[in-house]
Structure formats: C-alpha cells, structure tokens
TORLUMNU-107833 format. One record per residue (C-alpha): z, x, y; residue number from 1. Coordinates in steps of 0.25 Angstrom, whole numbers. Each point is the difference from the previous one (the first is absolute). Layout:
BEGIN
    up  east north   n
     Z     X     Y NUM
...
//
This chain:
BEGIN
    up  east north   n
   222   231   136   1
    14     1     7   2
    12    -5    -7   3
     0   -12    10   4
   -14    -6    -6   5
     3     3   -13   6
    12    -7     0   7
    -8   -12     8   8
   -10     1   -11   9
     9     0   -11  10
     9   -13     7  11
   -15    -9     2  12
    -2     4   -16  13
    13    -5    -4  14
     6   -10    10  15
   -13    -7     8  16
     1   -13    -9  17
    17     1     3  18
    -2     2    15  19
   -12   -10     2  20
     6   -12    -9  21
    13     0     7  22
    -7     0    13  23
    -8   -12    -3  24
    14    -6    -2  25
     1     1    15  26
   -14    -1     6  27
    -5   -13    -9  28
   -14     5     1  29
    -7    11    -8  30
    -7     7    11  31
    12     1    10  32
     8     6   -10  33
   -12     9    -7  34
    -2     5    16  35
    17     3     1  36
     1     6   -14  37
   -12     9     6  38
     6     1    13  39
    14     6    -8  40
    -7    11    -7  41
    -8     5    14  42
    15     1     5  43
     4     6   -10  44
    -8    11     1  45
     7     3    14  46
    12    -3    -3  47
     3     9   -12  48
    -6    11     3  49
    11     2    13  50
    11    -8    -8  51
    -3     5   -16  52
    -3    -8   -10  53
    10   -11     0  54
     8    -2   -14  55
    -8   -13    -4  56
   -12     1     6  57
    -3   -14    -6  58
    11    -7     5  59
    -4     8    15  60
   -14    -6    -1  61
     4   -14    -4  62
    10    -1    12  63
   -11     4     9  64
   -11    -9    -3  65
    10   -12    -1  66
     7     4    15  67
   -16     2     4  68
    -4   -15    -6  69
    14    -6     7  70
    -4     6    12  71
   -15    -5     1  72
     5   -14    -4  73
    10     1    11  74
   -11     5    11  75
   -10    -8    -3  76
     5   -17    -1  77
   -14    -5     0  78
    -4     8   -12  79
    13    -4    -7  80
    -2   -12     1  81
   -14     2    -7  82
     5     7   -11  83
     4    -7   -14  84
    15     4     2  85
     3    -5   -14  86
    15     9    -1  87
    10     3    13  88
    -7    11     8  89
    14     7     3  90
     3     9   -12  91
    13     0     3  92
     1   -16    -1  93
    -7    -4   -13  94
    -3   -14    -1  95
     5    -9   -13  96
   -13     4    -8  97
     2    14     2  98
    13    -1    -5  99
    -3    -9   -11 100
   -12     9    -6 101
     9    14     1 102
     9    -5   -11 103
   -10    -3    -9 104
    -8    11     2 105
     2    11    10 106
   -11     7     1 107
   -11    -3    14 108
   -13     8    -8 109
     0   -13   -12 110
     0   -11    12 111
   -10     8     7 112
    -9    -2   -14 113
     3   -13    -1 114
    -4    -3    13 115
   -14     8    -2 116
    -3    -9   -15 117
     1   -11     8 118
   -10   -10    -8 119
    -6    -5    11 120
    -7    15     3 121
   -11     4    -9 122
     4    10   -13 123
    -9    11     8 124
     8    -2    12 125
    15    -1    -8 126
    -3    13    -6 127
    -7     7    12 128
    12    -4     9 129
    10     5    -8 130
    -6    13    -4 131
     0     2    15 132
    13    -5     3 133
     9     2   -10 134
    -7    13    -7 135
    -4     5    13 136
   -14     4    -2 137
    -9     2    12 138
   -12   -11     0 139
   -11    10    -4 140
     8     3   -13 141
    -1   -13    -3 142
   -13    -3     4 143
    -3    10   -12 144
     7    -6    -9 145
    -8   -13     3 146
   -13     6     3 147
    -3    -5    11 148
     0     7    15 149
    11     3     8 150
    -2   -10    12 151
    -1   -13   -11 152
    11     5    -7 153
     7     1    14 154
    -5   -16     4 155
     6    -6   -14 156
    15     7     3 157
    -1    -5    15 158
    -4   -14    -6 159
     9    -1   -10 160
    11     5    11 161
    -4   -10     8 162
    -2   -11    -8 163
    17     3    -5 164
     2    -2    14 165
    -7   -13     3 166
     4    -6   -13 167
    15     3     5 168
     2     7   -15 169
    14     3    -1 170
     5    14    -2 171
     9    -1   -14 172
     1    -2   -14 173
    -5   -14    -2 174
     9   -11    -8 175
    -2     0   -14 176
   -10   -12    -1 177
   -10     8     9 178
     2    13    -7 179
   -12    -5   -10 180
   -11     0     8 181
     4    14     6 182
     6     7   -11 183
   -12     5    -9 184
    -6     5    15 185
    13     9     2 186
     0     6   -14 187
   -16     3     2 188
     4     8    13 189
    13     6    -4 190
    -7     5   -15 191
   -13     5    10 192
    11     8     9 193
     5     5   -15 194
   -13     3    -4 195
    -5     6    16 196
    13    11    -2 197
    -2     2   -16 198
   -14     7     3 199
    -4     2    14 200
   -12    -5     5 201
    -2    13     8 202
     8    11     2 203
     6    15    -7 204
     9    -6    -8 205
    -1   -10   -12 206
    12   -10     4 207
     5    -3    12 208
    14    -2    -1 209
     5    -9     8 210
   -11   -11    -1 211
     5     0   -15 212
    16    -1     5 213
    -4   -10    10 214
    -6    -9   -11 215
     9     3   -10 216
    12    -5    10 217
    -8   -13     4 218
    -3    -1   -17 219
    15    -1    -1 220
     4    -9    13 221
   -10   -10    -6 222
     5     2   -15 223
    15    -5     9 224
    -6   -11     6 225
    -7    -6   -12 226
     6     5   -12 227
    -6   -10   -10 228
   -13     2     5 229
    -8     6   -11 230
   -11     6     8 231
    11     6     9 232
     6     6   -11 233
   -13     5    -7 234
    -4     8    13 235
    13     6     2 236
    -1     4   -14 237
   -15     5     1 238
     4     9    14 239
    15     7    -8 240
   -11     1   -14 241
   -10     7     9 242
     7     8     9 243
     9     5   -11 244
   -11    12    -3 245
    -1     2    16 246
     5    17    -3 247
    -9     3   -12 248
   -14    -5     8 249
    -1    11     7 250
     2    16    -4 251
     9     8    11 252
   -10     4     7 253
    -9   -14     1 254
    -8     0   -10 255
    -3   -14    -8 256
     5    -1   -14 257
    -6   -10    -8 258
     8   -10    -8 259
    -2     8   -13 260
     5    13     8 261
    15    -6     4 262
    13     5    -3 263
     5   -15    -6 264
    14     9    -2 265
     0    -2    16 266
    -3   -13     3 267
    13    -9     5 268
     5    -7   -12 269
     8    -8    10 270
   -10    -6     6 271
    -8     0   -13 272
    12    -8    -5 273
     2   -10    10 274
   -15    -2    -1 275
     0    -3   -14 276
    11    -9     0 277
    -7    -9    12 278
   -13    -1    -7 279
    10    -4   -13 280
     5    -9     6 281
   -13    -8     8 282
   -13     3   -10 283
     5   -10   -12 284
     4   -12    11 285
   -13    -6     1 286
   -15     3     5 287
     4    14     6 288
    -7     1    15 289
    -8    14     5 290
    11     8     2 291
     7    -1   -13 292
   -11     2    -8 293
    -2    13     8 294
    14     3    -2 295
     1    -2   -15 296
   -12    11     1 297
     7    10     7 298
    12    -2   -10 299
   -11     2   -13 300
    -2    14     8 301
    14     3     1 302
     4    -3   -12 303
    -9     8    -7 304
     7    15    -3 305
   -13     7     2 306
   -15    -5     7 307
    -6     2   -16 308
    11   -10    -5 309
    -4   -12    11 310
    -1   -14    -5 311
   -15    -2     5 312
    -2   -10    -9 313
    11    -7     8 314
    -3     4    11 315
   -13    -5    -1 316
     5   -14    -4 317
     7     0    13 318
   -12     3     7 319
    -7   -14    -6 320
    11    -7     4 321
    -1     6    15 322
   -15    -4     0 323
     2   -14    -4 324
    11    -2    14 325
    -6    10     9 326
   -15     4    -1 327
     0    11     7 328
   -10    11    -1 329
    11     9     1 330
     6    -5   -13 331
   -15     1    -8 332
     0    14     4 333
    13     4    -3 334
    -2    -9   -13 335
   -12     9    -4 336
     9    12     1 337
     8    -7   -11 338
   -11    -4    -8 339
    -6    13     0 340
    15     5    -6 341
    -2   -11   -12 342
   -14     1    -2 343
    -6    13     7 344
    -9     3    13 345
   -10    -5    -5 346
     6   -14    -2 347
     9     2    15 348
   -14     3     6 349
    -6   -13    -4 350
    12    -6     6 351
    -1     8    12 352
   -14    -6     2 353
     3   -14     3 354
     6     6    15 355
    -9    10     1 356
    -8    -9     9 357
    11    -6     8 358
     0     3    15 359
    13    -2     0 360
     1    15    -6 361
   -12     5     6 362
    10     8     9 363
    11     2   -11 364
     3    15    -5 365
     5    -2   -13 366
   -11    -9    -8 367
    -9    13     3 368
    11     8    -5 369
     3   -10   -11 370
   -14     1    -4 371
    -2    15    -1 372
    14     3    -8 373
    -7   -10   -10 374
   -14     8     2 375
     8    11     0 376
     7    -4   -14 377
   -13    -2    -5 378
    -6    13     3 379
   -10    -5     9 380
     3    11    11 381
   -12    -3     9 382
     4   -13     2 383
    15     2     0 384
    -2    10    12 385
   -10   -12     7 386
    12    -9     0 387
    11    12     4 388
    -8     1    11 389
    -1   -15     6 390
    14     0    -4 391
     2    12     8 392
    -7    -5    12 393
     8   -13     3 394
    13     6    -4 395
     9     4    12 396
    14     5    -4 397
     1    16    -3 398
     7    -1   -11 399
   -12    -8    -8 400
   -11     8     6 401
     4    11    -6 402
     3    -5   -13 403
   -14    -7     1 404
    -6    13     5 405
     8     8   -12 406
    -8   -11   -10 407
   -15     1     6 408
     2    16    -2 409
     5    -2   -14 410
   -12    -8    -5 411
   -11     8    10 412
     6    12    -8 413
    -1    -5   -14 414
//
C-alpha cells in the first residue's frame, strides 16, 4: 500500500462521518451527499498522490464534497427543486437555522444522528442508517451484524434514506420537546458505535479506536446538550467507565487478557474518576434507566483493587435491577456470569440455560464461550471444549479466536 492510500484509508477511518455530515449540510439529501463524500475520496486519490498529502486531509475532503454537492445543485435545477432543501445550499451562506444550531452545538455528525433516529423510521432502520453513515461501515458488515443478507440490508438503508426525504426530516438537533421521542434511539446507536469499536466485529485487532473516540465525543456533545438528562449522563459515565481499561485488554503483541489478568495499576483513574462521580450523581435520583445501571456495574468493577476483591454480590443486585427495565438476553447471560461468582458454575449454568434456546444467540460467540469457561470451571472438559468450539466458530475478531483457540487446547489437553 503507497503512502497515498494509506493516508486515504486512515482519513475514511477517522473523518468519513466529519466529511459526509457537513456535506449533507449543503446537499439536503442523504444520497447526493453520500455520492459527493464518495466522489471526494476518488479525487483524492489523484490528487494527493501529484500534490502530497494535504496537512488536513479532513478538512481537503469535506471542501470537496461540499464544492461537489454545490455544483450538482447548481447544474441540475430540476433536480433541485426535487430535493428536500431544508438548509441554504451555498456553504458560504448559511441560513438563520444553521446559524442558530452552531452555537448551541457545533458539531455536523450529532445532527446527522439525530436526523437518522428520526421516530418515524423503524428502530432496525435508525440503527442500520447510522452505523452506515455516521460509523461508516459498508452494508455487508452490517448485514452481519443483523443476520440478514446484504441486498435486504441494502433495501432497509435505501428506504429509510428515502423515507428522511419524503418525510422532509430536517437535518439538526431537534427542539427540546422532540428530543424525547428520539433521544433513547440516539443513545442506542451511539452506546452500539462504543460497543462496535470496544471489540471488533472482525478484524486483527481487539478495538478499533476511532469508532470508540467517535462515540465518546458524540457521548459528551450530548452530555452538553442535555445535561440534566440522567440517561445521558449514565451512558457517558458507562463509555469513560468501560474504556478506562482500553490498554490493559490486550498484551503488546494482541493477545486477550481477561478481566482477572489486567493491570488495574494502569487503567485511567481520570476517567475512572469522572465515571464514578456521573453515576453518583444519577443512580440515587429515581428509577435509574439501562445505561445507568450498566454504568454503576462498570464502577463495582473499577472499584475493586483486585478481580478477587469484586463486589459480586453487588454486582449481582445491579444485574436484577437491569433485568426488571431491560430484558434482554444479553443481560441474563451476563447476569449468569455474576451468579456463577456468588453461587458457583453450577448455579451460573442454571442461569445460563433459560437463553440457551433463544434464537436470538443462536449466532452469538460469547454464550458458547460463557458456557464452556463455566464447564470448564467445572471440570467437564469434553463438554467445555464442545462449547469452545461453537464459540470458536461464530467468532470473527483475531484477537478472540485465538484466545478461544488457546482455551479448546487447554481442556483437549487436560
């Protein structure tokens, strides 16, 4: 790979939401401005390999597009007149709207979310759009992620583009008495960008960084916005809580360590600290929602000195409480990890068993690998190494493999 293309590559990773929201600014219309974003990169490639690399190469490919959508605009009237034009399409002009918004919050990627939660789409659709807009993930990696093929996953996001259109949604942060039917859709997409970036779906590495920075930032825009908002707070508390042990995950050269393997002496007590005082400051006010009870579990675990001194009992309670506002069966198999720390693998089994059935795990890693670290702990290696191989089988990110890999050898050996 030349210099050229690994500077592209780099630039799509870190500045594709950046370049495309601020073109939607100008186009109006997902589509056209989806196309000049696109349109920008192509040039680039050209272009900075008889120029150099520019010093901002975000900045150079947010120009283009935008001077790409003005000038489609300006050729073709008819289409223009078409188009939801719902802000000034001359950037250098921005109409009393744009100018309103940017002082409140100044940041194109968070209007562009809002945009795509709009409540008149479907939740599949809100979620779908936005990993493929403001994460920039290609239709069949999201079409995984969904289990479903890639020419349906394509039909929802042309839909759900099409319907923004039709529907004239506006392109900005919406007025505060519309932020409730949209808000809990734009923390579900900005903790699923965290969560897409803290493990990799696929890949040779355990996180991808800038899907983490990029939700981290969105976290904190929105934490600005609404700072009251107790939800709002309990998700960015549950990201800085989380990510806090981003450097211990991995050893330096890739290998998965455990939570009982890391280095506490090196997680950020900064964030940690911040963490701690947000979830202080929202779990006693009320019923707490999804996202702070999963942040007051990520502070049990930092809190704890070592794994062996863990609160599980507490951790454990939190869990009940999770259940009871979001009854996911995500939560019960993480729960049964909990209840297998207070009452043995046995009991976490039994837990385990009321998902064991669900189709909506059927392709999901880590209950096979939940369920043979409990076999596992139970000395049933024949059936530990069973479910090490399921595991191993719908697993996808390097880092996992080999650590799953490392485990079925362990109990094949014993």
């Amino acid at each position: 790979m030349t210099e050229v293309q690994q500077a592209l590559a780099e630039a799509h990773r870190r500045e594709w939401a950046f370049v495309l929201a601020a073109t939607v600014r100008v186009a109006g219309d997902l589509d056209l401005a989806e196309e000049c974003a696109q349109d920008a990169f192509v040039a680039a490639l050209a272009t900075w390999a008889e120029r150099g690399v520019p010093r901002n190469p975000g900045a150079w490919l947010t120009t283009v597009a935008r001077h790409r959508a003005v000038d489609v605009l300006r050729r073709d009237q008819t289409l223009r007149g078409k188009l939801p034009l719902l802000v000034d399409a001359n950037p250098s002009t921005p109409g009393p709207a744009e100018q309103e918004e940017t002082g409140v919050i100044p940041d194109d990627r968070l209007r562009l979310v809002f945009t795509c939660c709009h409540p008149a789409l479907a939740r599949e659709a809100q979620v779908a759009l936005t990993l493929r807009l403001v994460c920039g993930l290609t239709t069949a990696e999201i079409a995984r992620g969904f289990l479903v093929s890639e020419p349906t996953m394509a039909a929802r996001i042309t839909r759900a583009k099409k319907k923004i259109a039709t529907a004239r949604i506006p392109y900005r942060v919406p007025p505060a008495h519309d932020l409730p039917d949209r808000l809990d859709a734009v923390l579900t997409v900005v903790h699923l960008l965290y969560t897409t970036g803290h493990t990799a779906p696929q890949g040779d590495t355990l996180v991808r960084a800038e899907l983490v920075e990029r939700a981290l930032d969105l976290a904190r825009m929105l934490h600005a916005l609404m700072p009251d908002d107790r939800e709002v707070r309990g998700l960015l508390a549950l990201l800085l809580l989380t990510d806090a042990r981003r450097a211990t995950r991995t050893t330096a050269d890739g290998r998965l360590l455990l939570l009982e393997e890391q280095d506490r002496t090196q997680w950020d007590q900064q964030a940690i600290t911040e963490g701690r005082e947000l979830v202080l400051h929202t779990l006693p006010r009320g019923r707490p929602g999804r996202f702070t009870l999963q942040a007051a579990i990520a502070a049990v675990h930092a809190d704890a000195p070592t794994y062996a001194d863990t609160d599980w009992r507490e951790v454990l309670s939190l869990y009940d409480m999770l259940l009871a506002v979001w009854p996911s069966p995500v939560v019960v198999l993480n729960r049964a990890v909990a209840v297998a720390m207070v009452d043995g693998p046995a009991a976490g089994l039994a837990a385990l068993d009321a998902v064991a059935d669900d189709p909506r795990l059927a392709t999901y890693p880590y209950l096979a690998a939940t369920r043979g670290d409990l076999l596992r702990r139970l000395g049933q290696t024949c059936d530990a190494a069973q479910a090490y191989r399921t595991a191993l089988s719908l697993a996808t990110n390097t880092a996992e493999r080999n650590f799953l890999a490392q485990r079925l050898t362990e109990v094949t050996d014993a």
